[in-house]
C-alpha positions in Angstrom: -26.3 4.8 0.4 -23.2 2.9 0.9 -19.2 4.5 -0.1 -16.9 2.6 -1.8 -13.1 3.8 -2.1 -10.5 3.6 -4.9 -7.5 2.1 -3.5 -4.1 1.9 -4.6 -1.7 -0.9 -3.3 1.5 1.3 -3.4 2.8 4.2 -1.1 4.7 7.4 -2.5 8.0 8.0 -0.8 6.7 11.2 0.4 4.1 9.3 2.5 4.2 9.1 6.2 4.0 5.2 6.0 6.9 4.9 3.6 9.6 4.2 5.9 7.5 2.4 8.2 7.4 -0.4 5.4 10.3 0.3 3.8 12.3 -0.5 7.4 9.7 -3.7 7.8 10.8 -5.3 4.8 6.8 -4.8 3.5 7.4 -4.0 0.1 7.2 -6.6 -3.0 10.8 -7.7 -3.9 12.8 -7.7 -7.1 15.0 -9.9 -8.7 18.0 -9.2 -6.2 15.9 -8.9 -3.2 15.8 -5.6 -2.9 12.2 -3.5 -2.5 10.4 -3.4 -5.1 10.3 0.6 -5.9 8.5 1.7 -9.3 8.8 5.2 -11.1 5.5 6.9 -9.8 6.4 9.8 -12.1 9.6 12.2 -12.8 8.7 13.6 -9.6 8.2 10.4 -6.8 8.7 7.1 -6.3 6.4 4.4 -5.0 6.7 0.9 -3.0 4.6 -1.6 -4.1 3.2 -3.6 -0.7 3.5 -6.8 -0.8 0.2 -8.3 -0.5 1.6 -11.7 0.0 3.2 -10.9 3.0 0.8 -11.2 6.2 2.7 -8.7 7.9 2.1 -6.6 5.2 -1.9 -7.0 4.9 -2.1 -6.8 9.1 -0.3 -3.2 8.6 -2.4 -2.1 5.9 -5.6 -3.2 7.3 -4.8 -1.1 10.5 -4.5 2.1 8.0 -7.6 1.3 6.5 -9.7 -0.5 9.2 -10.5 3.4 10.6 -12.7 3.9 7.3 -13.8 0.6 7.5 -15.2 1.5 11.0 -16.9 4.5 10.3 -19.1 2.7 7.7 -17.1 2.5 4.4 -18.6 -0.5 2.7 -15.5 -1.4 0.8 -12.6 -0.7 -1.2 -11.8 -1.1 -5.0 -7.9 -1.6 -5.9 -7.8 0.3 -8.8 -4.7 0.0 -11.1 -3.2 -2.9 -9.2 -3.7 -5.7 -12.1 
């Protein structure tokens, strides 16, 4: 049997890894330049990684390369259209 995961390209503000990509600049970008931070609900907030951004795909492959190593088979970005 093989596991797949449900992945979601954002991280909550209450997440350890917030400010580790808010301070690297690895959130998306708006119109003025500024992160990219959507209304997650009435209670959180959420960056939106920029996927574009190679520094950003190197830091979130080391968060999930752990699962990848102990035989997850892949990941499916759920809600990221």
């Amino acid at each position: 049997m093989k596991c797949l995961l449900i992945s979601h390209f954002y991280i909550s503000e209450q997440a350890k890894n917030f400010n580790k990509f808010y301070n690297l600049n690895l959130f998306g970008t708006n119109e003025e330049g500024k992160p990219l931070i959507i209304e997650g609900s009435r209670t959180f907030k959420l960056g939106l990684i920029d996927l574009f951004n190679p520094k950003a795909k190197d830091e979130l492959w080391s968060l999930m390369k752990p699962r990848y190593d102990e035989g997850i088979s892949g990941w499916w970005s759920d809600l990221s259209e």
